[in-house]
C-alpha positions as CSV (number, residue, x, y, z in Angstrom):
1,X,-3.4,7.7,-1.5
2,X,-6.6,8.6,-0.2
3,X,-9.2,5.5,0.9
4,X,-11.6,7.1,-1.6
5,X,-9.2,6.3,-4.8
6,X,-8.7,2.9,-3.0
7,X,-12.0,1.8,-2.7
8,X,-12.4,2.3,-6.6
9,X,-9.9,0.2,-7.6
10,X,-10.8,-2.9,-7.7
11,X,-9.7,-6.0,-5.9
12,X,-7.0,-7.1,-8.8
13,X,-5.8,-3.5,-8.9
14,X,-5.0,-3.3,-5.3
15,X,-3.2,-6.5,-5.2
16,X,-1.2,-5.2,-8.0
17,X,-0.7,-1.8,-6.1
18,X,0.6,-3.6,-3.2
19,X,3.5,-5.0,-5.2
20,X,4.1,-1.9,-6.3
21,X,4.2,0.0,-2.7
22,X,6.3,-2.7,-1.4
23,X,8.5,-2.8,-3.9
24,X,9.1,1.2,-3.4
25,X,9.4,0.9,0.0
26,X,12.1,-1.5,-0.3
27,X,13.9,0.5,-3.1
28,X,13.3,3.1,0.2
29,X,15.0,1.3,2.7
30,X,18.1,0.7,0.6
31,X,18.4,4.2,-0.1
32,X,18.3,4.7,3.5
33,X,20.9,2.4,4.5
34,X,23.1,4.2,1.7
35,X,22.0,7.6,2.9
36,X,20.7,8.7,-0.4
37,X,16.8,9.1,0.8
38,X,15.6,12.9,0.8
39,X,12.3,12.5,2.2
40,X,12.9,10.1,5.6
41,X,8.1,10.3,6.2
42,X,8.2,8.6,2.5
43,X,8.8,5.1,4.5
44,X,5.9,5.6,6.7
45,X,3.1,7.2,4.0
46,X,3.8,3.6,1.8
47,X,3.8,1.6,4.6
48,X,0.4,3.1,5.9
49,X,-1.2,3.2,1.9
50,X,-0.2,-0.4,2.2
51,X,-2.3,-1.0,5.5
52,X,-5.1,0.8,4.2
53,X,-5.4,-1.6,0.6
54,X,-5.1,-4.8,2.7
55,X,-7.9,-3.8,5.2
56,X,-10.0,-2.5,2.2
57,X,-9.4,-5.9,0.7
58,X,-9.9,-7.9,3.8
59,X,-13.4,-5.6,4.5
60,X,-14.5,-7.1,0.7
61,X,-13.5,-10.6,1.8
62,X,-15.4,-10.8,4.7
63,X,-18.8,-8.5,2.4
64,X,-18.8,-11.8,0.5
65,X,-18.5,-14.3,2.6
66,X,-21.7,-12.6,4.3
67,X,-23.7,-12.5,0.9
């Protein structure tokens, strides 16, 4: 996910994503543990999507509590 889709979502719509990346990482890990995961960088990309929707989110916290 590129930080130019993210920063069009809005604020609900990212929190929602998050569920949805965590949840997939998750899923992720278990198929690792079971040895069934084909792509191994798939754990990294979510977890870095995931860093970069929370710090998007954090940067329009901290717009409004300037304003």
């Amino acid at each position: 996910m590129k930080i130019k889709e993210i920063r069009e979502m809005n604020t609900e719509e990212l929190t929602a994503q998050i569920e949805v990346l965590k949840r997939k990482r998750f899923d992720l890990r278990c198929q690792k543990v079971t040895e069934k995961v084909e792509d191994t960088s798939l754990s990294g990309h979510l977890r870095r999507d995931i860093a970069r929707i929370k710090t998007v989110i954090r940067e329009r916290e901290i717009a409004a509590q300037k304003a």
